[in-house]
BADRENZA-473187 format. One record per residue (C-alpha): residue in three letters; x, y, z. Coordinates in nm, 3 decimals, decimal comma. Layout:
# BADRENZA-473187
   code        xx        yy        zz
    ala         X         Y         Z
...
END
This chain:
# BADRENZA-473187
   code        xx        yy        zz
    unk     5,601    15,029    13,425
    unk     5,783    14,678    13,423
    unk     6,091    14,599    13,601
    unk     6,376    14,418    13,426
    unk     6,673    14,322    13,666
    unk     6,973    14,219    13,475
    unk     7,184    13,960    13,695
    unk     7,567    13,988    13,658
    unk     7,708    13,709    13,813
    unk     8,097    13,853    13,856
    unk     8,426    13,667    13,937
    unk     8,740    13,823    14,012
    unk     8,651    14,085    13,684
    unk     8,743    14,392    13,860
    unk     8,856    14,533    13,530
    unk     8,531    14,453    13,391
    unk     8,250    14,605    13,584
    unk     8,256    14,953    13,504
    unk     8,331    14,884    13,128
    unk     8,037    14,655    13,140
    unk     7,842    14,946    13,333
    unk     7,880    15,180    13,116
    unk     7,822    14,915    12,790
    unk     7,499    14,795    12,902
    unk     7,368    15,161    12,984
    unk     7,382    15,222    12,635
    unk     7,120    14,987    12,555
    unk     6,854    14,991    12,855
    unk     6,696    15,320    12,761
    unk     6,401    15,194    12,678
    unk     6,054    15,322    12,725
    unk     5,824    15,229    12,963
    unk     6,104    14,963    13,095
    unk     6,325    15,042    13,466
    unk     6,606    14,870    13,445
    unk     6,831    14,777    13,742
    unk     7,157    14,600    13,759
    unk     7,220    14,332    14,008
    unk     7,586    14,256    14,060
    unk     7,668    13,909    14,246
    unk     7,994    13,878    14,356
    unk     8,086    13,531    14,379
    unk     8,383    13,522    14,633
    unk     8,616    13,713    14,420
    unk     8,985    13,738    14,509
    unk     9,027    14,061    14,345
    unk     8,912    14,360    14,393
    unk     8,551    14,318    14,193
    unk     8,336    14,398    14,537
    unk     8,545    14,725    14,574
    unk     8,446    14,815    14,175
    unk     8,094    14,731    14,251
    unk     8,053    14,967    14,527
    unk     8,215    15,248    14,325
    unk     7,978    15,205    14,085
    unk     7,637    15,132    14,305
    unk     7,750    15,478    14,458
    unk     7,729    15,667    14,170
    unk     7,372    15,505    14,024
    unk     7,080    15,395    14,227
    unk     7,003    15,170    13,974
    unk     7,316    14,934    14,055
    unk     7,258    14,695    14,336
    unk     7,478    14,420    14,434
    unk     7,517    14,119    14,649
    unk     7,836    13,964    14,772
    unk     7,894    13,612    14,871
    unk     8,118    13,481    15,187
    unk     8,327    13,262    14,944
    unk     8,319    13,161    14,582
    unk     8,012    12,900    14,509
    unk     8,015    12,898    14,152
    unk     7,856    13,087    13,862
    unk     7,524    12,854    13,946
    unk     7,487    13,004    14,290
    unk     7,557    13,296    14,156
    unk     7,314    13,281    13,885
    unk     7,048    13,133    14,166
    unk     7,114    13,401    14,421
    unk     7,046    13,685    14,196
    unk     6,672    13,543    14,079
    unk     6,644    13,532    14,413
    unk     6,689    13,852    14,492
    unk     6,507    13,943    14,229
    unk     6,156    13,821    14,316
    unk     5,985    14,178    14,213
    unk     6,092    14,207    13,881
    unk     5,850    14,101    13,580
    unk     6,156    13,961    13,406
    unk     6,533    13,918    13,457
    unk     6,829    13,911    13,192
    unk     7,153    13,702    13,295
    unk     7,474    13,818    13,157
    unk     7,865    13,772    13,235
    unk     8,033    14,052    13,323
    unk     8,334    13,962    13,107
    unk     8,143    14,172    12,796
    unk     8,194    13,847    12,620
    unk     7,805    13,824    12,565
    unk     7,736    14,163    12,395
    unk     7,476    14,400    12,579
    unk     7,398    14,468    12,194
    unk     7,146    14,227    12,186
    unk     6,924    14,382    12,491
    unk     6,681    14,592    12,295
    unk     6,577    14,286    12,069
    unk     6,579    14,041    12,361
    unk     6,309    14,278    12,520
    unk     6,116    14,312    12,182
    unk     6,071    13,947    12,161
    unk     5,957    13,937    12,553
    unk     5,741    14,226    12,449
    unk     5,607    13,991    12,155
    unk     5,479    13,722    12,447
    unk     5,832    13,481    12,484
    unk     5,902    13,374    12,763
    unk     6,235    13,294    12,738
    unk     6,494    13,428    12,473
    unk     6,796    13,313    12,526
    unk     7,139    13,314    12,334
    unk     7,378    13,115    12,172
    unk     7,761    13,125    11,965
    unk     7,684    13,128    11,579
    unk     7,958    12,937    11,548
    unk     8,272    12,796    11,787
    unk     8,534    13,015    11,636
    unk     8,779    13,190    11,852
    unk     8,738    12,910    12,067
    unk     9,046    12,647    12,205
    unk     8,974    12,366    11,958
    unk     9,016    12,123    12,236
    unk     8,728    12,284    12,439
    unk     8,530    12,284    12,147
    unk     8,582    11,924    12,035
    unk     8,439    11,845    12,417
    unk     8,184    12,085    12,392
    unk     8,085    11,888    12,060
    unk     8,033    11,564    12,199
    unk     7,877    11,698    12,539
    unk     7,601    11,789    12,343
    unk     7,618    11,528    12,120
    unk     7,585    11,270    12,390
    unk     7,332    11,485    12,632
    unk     7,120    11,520    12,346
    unk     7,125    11,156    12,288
    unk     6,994    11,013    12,642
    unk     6,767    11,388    12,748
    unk     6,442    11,416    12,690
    unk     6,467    11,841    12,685
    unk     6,762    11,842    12,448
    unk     7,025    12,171    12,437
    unk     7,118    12,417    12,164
    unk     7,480    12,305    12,078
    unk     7,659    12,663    12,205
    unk     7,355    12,796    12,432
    unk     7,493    13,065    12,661
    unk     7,371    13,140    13,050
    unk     7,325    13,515    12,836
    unk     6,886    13,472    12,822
    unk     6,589    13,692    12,933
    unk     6,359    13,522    13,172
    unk     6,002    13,623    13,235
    unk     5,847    13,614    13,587
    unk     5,689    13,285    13,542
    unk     5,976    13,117    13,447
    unk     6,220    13,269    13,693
    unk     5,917    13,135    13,998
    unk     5,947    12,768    13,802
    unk     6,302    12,790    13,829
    unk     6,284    12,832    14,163
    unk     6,015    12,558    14,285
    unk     6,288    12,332    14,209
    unk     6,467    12,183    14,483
    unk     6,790    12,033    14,339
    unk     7,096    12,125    14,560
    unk     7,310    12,135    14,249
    unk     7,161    12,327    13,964
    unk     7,287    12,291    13,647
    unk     7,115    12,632    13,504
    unk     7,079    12,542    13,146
    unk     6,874    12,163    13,158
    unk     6,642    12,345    13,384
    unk     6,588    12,671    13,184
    unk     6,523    12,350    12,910
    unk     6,349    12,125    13,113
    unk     6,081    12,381    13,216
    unk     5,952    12,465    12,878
    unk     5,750    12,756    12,805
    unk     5,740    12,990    12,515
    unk     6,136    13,060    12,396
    unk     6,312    13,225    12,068
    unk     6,696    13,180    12,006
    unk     6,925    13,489    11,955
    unk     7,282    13,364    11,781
    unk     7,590    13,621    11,789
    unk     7,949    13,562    11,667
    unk     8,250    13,471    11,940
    unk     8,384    13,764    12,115
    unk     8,721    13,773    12,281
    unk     8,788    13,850    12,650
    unk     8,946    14,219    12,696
    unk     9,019    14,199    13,047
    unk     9,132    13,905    13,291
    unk     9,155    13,512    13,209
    unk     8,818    13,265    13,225
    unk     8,737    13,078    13,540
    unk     8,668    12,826    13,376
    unk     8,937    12,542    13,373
    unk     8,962    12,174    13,173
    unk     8,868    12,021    13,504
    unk     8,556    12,266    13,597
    unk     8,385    12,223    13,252
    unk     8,453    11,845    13,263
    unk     8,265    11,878    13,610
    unk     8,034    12,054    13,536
    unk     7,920    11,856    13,200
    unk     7,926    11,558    13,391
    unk     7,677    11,694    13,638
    unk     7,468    11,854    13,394
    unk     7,413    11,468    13,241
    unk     7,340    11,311    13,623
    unk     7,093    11,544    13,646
    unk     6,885    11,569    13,316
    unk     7,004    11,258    13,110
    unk     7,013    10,861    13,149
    unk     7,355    10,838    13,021
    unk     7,513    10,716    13,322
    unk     7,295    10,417    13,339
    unk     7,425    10,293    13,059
    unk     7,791    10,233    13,149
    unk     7,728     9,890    13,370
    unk     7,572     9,786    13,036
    unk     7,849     9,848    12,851
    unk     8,093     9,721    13,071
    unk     7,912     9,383    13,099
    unk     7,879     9,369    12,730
    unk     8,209     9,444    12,646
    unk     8,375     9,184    12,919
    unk     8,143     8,910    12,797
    unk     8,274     9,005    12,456
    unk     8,640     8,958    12,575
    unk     8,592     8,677    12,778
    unk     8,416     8,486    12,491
    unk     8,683     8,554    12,259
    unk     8,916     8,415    12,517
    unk     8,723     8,081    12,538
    unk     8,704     8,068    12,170
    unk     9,073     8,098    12,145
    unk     9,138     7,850    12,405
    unk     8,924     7,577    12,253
    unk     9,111     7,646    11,943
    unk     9,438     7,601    12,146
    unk     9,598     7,928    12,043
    unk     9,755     7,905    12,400
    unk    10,001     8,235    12,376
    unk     9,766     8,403    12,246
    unk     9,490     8,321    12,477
    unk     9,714     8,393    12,793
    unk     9,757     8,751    12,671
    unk     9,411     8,793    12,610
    unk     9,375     8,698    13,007
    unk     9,585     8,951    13,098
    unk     9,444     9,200    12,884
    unk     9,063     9,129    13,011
    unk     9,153     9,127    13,389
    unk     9,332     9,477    13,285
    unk     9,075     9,612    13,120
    unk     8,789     9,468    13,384
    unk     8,947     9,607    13,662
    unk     8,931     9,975    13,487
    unk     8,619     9,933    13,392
    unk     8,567     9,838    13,748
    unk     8,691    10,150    13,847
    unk     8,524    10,374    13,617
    unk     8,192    10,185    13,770
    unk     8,311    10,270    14,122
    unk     8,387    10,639    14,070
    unk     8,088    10,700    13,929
    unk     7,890    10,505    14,157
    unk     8,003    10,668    14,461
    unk     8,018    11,021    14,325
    unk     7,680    10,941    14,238
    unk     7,615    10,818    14,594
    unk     7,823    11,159    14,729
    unk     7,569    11,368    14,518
    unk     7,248    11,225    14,660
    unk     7,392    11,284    15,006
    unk     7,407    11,603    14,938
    unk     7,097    11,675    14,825
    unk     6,968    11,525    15,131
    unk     7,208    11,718    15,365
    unk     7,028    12,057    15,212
    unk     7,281    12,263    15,298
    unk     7,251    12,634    15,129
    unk     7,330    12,684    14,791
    unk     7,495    13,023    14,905
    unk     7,542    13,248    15,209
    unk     7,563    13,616    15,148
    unk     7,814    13,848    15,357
    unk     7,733    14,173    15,216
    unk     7,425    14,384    14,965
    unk     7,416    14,687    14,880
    unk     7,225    14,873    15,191
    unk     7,028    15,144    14,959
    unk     6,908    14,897    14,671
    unk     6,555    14,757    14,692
    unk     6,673    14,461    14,599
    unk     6,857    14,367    14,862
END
């Protein structure tokens, strides 16, 4: 019989994880399948730990792991294929029941079929705020441009993973993982599932402007060459000013030609900055991958669970 371990990474949902219990129950009685769940509480202010125990004591199938602060979803995501080492496949899913459990039974038949991956994506961006979207739009747009393992515009963390995949995933030694370039960059065998948006019941997103812009901006550092192509542009475009600023001058359009001046030192020393930032945070993520500190520390698992 093949093991399945479905990996819930879980922040501050304490009103989700015994809805989403007793969703995904629904669909994981399959034959010839065990299923356990694998809760990972990622630091969670709330009381989503104290949930998780109430339901772990009620089914043996329910294991969980809790971390000594929050990490982020990509720990979170790490720690639990991890922990899951003797399962023949894994299936990553929020807790927030915004990824429907639905989908489990034909997720499995395509594994079944020989896939190796099957993951998931939004049919569409509606429901969502139009400003994340437009971002999300050209995050793609641009990623795809400079990758060479492009993404699904609207691929969810919501996939099945065989074994093989799950021990690739883990031969990698990047100190920050951004979870969907390598699920791409590894290959293998994968089929697309597409649903339609579902709203949040319980609780707000995690997920703020400021994270996602992070978080997009590492995911191109690590999988695209799109950042070397901004001291390009910059030296492009200031040439550009600077020789319309000579050919103004020779033409003696003297007014004019001061204000360009002014404009090009303003605009060279932002670019200059831009340059800077991104240099140094570039510099600030190699020394952290060299410093090789954990990717997450775990405080507390669930005593009876194997997986622990």
């Amino acid at each position: 019989m093949k093991k399945i371990t479905i990996i819930i990474p879980s922040y501050n949902e304490e009103k989700n994880v015994r809805p989403f219990c007793d969703e995904v129950r629904k669909y994981i009685q399959i034959p010839d399948l065990d299923f356990r769940l694998l809760y990972v509480n990622d630091g969670s202010k709330d009381n989503t730990l104290a949930e998780i125990k109430k339901v772990a004591q009620t089914d043996s199938k329910v294991g969980f792991l809790s971390f000594s602060r929050n990490f982020g979803k990509e720990s979170a995501m790490h720690a639990g294929l991890e922990y899951s080492k003797d399962s023949d496949a894994v299936i990553i899913i929020d807790c927030d029941l915004q990824q429907p459990p639905s989908l489990i039974p034909e997720m499995i038949r395509y594994y079944q079929e020989g896939y190796k991956i099957v993951y998931t994506k939004g049919s569409t961006r509606k429901g969502e705020p139009k400003l994340r979207t437009f971002f999300a739009n050209w995050f793609y747009r641009i990623y795809n441009s400079y990758a060479d393992m492009p993404l699904d515009n609207g691929a969810k963390d919501f996939q099945l993973l065989d074994r093989v995949v799950v021990d690739a995933f883990l031969k990698l030694k990047d100190n920050y993982r951004f979870v969907k370039g390598i699920f791409s960059w590894v290959g293998y065998s994968r089929k697309c599932l597409e649903y339609d948006f579902i709203p949040r019941i319980h609780g707000n997103s995690s997920w703020s402007f400021k994270s996602l812009l992070r978080y997009a901006f590492n995911g191109m550092n690590q999988f695209s060459t799109i950042l070397m192509i901004v001291p390009l542009v910059v030296f492009l475009f200031s040439i550009l000013v600077l020789a319309s600023d000579v050919v103004l001058y020779l033409t003696q359009v003297f007014d004019l030609s001061s204000f360009l001046i002014g404009i090009y030192l303003f605009i060279a020393i932002f670019l200059l900055s831009i340059v800077s930032y991104s240099a140094f945070y570039l510099l600030y993520q190699m020394r952290r991958q060299i410093l090789n500190r954990p990717i997450y520390l775990v405080e507390e698992t669930s005593e009876d669970s194997s997986l622990a």
